[in-house]
C-alpha positions as a Markdown table, in Angstrom:
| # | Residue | x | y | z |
|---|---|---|---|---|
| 1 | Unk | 33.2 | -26.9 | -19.1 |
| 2 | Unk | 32.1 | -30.3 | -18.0 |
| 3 | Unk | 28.4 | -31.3 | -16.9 |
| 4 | Unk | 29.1 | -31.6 | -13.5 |
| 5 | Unk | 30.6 | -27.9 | -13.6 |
| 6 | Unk | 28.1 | -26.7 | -15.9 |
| 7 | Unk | 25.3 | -28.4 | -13.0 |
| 8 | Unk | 27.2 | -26.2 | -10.4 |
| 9 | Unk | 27.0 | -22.8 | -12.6 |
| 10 | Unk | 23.2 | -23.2 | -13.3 |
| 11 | Unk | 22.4 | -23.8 | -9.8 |
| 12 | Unk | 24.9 | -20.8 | -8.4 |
| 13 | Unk | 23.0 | -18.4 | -11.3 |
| 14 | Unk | 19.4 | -20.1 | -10.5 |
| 15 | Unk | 20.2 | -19.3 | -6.7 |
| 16 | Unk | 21.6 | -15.8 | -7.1 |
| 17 | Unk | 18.3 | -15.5 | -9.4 |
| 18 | Unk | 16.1 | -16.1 | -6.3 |
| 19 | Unk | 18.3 | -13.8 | -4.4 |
| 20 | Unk | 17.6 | -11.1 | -6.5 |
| 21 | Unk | 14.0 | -11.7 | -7.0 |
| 22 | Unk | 13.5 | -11.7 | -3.4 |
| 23 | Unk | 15.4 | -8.6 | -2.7 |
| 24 | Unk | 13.2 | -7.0 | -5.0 |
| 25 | Unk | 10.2 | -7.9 | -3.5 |
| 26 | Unk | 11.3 | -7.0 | -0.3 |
| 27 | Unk | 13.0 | -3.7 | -1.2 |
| 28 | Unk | 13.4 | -0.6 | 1.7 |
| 29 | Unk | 12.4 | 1.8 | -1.4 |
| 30 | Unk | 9.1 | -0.5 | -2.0 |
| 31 | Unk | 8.5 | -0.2 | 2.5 |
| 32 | Unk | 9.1 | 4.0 | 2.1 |
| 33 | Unk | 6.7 | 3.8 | -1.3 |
| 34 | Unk | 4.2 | 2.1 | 0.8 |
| 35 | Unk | 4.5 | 4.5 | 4.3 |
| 36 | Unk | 4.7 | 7.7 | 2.1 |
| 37 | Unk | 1.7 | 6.4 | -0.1 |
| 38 | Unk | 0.0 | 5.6 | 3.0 |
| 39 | Unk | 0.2 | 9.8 | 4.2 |
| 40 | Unk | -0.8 | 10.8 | 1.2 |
| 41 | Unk | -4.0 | 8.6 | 1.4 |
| 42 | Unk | -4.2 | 9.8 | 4.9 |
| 43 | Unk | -3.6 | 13.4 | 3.6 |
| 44 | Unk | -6.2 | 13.0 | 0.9 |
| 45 | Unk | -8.9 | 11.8 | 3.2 |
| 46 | Unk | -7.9 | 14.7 | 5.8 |
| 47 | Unk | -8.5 | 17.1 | 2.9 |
| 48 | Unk | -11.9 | 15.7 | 2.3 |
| 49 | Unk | -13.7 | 15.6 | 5.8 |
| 50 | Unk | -12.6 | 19.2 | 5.8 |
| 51 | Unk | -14.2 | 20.5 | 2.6 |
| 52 | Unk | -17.0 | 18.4 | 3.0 |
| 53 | Unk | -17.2 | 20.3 | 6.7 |
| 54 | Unk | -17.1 | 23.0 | 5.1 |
| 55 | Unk | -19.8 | 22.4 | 2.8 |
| 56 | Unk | -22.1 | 21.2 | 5.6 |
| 57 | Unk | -21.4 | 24.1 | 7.5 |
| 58 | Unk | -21.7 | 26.3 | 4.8 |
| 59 | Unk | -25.3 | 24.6 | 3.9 |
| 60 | Unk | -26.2 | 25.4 | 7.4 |
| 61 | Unk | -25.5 | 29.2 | 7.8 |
| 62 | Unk | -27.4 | 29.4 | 4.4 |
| 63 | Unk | -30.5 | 27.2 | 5.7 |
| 64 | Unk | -30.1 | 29.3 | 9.0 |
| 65 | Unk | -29.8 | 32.8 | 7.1 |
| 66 | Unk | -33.1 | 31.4 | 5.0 |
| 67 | Unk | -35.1 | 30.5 | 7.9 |
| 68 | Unk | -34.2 | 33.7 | 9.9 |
| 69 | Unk | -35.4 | 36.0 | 6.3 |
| 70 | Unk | -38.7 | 33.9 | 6.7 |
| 71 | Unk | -39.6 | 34.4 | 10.7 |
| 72 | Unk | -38.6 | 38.1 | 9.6 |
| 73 | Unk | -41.2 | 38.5 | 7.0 |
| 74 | Unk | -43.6 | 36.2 | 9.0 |
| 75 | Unk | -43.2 | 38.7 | 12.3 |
| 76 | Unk | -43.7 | 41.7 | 9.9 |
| 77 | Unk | -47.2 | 40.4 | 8.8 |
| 78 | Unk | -47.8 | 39.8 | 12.5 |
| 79 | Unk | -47.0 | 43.3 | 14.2 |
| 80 | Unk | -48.8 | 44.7 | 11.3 |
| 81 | Unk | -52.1 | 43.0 | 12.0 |
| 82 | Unk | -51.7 | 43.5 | 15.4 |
| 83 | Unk | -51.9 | 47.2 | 14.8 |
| 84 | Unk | -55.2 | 46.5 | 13.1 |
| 85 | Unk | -56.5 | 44.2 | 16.1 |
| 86 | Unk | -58.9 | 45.2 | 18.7 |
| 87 | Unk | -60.2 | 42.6 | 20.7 |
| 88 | Unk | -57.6 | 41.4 | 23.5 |
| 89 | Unk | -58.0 | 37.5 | 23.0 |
| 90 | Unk | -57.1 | 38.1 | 19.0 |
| 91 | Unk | -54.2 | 40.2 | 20.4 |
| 92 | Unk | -53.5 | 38.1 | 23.2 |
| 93 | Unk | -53.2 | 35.1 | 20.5 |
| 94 | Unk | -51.1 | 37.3 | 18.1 |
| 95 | Unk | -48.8 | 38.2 | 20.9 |
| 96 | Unk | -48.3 | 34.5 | 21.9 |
| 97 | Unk | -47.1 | 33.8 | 18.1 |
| 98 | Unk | -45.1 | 36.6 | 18.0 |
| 99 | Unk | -43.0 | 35.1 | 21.2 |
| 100 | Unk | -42.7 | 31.6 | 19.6 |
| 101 | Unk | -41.3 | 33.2 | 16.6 |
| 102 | Unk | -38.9 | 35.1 | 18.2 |
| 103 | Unk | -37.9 | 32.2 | 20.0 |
| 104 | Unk | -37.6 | 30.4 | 16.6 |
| 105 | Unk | -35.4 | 33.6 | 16.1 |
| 106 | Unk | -33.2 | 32.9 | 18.3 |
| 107 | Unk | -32.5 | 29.4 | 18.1 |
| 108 | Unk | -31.7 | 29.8 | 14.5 |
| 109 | Unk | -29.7 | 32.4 | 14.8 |
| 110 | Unk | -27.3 | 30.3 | 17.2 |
| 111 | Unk | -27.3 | 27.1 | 15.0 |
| 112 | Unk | -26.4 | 30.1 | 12.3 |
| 113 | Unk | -23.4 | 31.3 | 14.4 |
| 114 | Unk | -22.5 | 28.1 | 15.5 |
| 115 | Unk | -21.9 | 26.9 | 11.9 |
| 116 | Unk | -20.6 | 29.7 | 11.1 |
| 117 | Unk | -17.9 | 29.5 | 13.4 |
| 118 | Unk | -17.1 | 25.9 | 12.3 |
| 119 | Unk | -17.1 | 26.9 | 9.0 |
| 120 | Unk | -14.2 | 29.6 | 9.4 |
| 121 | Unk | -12.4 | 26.9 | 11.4 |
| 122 | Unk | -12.4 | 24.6 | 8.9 |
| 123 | Unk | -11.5 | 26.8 | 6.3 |
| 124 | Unk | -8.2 | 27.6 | 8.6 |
| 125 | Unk | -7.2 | 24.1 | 9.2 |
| 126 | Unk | -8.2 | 23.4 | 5.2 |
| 127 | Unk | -5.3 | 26.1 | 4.2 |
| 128 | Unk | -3.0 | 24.9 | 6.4 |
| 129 | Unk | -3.6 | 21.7 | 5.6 |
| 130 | Unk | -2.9 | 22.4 | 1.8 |
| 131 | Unk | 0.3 | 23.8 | 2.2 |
| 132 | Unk | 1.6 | 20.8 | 3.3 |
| 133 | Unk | 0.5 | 18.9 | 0.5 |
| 134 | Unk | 3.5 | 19.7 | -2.1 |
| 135 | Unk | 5.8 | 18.2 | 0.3 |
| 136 | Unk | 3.7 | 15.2 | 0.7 |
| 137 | Unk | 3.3 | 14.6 | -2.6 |
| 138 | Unk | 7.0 | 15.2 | -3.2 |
| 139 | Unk | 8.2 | 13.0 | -1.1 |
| 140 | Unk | 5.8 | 10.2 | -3.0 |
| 141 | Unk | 7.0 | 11.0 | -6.5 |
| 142 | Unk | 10.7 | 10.6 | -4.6 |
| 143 | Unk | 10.3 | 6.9 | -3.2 |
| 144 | Unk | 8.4 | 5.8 | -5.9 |
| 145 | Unk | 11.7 | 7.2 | -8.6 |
| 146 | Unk | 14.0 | 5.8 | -6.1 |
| 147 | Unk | 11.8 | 2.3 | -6.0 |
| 148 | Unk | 11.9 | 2.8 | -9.6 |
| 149 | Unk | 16.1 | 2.8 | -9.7 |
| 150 | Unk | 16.3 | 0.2 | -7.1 |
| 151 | Unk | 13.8 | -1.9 | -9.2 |
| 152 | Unk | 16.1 | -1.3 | -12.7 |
| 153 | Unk | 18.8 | -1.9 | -11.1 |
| 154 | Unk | 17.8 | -5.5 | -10.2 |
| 155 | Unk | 16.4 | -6.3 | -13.3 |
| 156 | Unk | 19.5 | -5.7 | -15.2 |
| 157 | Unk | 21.1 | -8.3 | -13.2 |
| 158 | Unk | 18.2 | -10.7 | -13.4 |
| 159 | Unk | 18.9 | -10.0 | -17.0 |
| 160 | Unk | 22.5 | -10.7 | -17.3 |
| 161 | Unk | 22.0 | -13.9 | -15.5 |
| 162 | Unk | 19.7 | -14.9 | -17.5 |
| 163 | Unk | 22.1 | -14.9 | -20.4 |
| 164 | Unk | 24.2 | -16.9 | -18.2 |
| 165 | Unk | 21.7 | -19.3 | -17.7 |
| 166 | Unk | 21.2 | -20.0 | -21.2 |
| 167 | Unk | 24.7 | -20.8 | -21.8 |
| 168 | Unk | 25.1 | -23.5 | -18.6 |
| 169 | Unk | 21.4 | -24.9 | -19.7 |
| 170 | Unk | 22.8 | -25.2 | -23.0 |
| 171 | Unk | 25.3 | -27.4 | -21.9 |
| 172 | Unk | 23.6 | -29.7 | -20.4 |
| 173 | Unk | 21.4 | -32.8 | -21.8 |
| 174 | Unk | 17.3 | -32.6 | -21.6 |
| 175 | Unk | 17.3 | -35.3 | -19.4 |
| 176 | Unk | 19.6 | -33.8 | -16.8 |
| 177 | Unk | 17.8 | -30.6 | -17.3 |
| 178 | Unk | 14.5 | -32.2 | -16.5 |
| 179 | Unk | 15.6 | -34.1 | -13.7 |
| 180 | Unk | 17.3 | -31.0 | -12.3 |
| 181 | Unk | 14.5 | -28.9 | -12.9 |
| 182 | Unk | 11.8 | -31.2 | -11.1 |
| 183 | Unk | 14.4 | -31.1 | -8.5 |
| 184 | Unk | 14.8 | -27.6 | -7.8 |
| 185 | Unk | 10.8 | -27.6 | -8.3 |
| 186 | Unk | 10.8 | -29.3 | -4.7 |
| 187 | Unk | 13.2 | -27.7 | -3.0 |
| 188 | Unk | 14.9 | -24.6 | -4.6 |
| 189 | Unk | 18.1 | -26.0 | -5.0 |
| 190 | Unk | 19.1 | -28.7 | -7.1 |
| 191 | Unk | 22.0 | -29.9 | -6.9 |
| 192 | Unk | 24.9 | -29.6 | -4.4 |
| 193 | Unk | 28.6 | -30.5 | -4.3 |
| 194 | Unk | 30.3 | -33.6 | -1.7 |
| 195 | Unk | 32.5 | -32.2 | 0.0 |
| 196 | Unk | 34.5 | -35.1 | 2.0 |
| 197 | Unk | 31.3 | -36.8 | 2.8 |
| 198 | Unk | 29.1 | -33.8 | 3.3 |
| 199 | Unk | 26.3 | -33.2 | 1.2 |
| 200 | Unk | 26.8 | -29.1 | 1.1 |
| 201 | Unk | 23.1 | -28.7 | -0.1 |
| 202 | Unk | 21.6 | -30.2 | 3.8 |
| 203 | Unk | 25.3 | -30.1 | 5.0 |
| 204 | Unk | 24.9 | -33.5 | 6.6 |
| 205 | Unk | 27.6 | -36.2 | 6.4 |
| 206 | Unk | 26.5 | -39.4 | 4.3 |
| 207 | Unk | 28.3 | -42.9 | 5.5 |
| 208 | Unk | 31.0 | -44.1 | 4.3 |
| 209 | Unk | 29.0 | -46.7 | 1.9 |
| 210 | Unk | 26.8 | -43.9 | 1.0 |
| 211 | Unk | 29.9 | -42.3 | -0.3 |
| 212 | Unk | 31.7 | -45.2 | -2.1 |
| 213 | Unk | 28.2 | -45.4 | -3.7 |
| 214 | Unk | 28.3 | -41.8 | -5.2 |
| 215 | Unk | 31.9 | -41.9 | -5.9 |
| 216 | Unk | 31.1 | -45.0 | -7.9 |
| 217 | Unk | 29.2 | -43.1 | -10.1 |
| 218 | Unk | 30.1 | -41.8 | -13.7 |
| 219 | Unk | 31.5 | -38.7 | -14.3 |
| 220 | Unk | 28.0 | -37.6 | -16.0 |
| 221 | Unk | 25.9 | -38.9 | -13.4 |
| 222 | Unk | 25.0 | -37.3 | -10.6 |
| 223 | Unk | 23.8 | -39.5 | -7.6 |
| 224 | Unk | 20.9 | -38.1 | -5.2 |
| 225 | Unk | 22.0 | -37.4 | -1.5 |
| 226 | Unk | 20.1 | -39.7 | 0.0 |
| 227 | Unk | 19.8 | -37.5 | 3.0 |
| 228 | Unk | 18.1 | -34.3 | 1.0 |
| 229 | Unk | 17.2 | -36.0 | -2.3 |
| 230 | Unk | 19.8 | -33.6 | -4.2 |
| 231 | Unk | 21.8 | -33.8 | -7.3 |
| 232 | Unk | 25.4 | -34.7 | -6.0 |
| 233 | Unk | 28.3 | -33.2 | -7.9 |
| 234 | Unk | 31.7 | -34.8 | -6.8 |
């Protein structure tokens, strides 16, 4: 294989390189991974707000229950010294707290109920919620095998070309290499082929001293377009 063909092969595996590279990066399994991941994060945070609900709810019924067992025993004591009172301003008094605790009463036997109610509602929409959770998660563990496949897939090629590459870099001298590497550096791809008097890297026409210039050349050299700045292979 000549240099000038050898120049051609290392840039066509270089190029389908960055194909590859960039179809792996921009994989449709790697966009499902992401929206699927993306439910289950929703799904997870879902599951929380709903036990931690439940919790809250749970905390108040219990504070509620608590506070109702307390104005119980605190009206007790009450209608039991008011059986023992006598004059009607003591009774009058003990009357007046006996109101404000049933009022107490009341209104934390509602916050109770209230609660309570939320809490059974969350509990409902928390079991419904887990059995979707398997199929969630299922369909996570499937993009991310299928992302895993795609991913393989690609690497094997980037693998076998890399073999490839070896054997057209090994062809070539260290000064072409370097020259073509700081090249493709710049713009991706290094050299091109003249075609007529088209540079097929920019695909623009040189003039016709231009091309006498290149043609000039030696067989080993490889003039730059002087449109793009790459490596010209006749």
């Amino acid at each position: 294989m000549s240099a000038a063909e050898a120049l051609l092969e290392l840039q066509r595996i270089d190029t389908g390189a960055d194909q590859l590279r960039h179809r792996r990066e921009h994989l449709d399994e790697r966009d499902r991974l992401v929206a699927v991941t993306a439910q289950v994060n929703k799904w997870e945070s879902t599951r929380r707000s709903l036990v931690d609900r439940i919790a809250e709810t749970a905390g108040i019924v219990e504070q509620a229950e608590a506070e109702g067992s307390r104005i119980d025993a605190e009206t007790a004591r009450l209608n039991a010294q008011m059986r023992t009172v006598i004059a009607p301003r003591e009774a009058e008094a003990l009357q007046h707290e006996l109101a404000t605790l049933a009022g107490q009463r009341a209104e934390s036997d509602e916050r109770g109920l209230v609660a309570l109610t939320e809490q059974g509602e969350a509990e409902e929409a928390l079991a419904a919620h887990l059995a979707a959770e398997e199929s969630i998660r299922e369909a996570a563990r499937s993009a991310d095998e299928r992302l895993q496949i795609a991913e393989s897939g690609i690497e094997a090629e980037l693998a076998e070309l890399e073999q490839r590459r070896l054997g057209a870099r090994a062809l070539l001298t260290e000064a072409l290499l370097a020259r073509y590497d700081r090249v493709r550096s710049k713009i991706g791809v290094a050299a091109a082929r003249l075609t007529g008097s088209r540079c097929e890297g920019c695909h623009l026409d040189l003039s016709a001293a231009e091309v006498d210039e290149v043609r000039r050349a030696g067989d080993d050299e490889f003039p730059d377009c002087p449109q793009c700045g790459r490596m010209l292979v006749r």
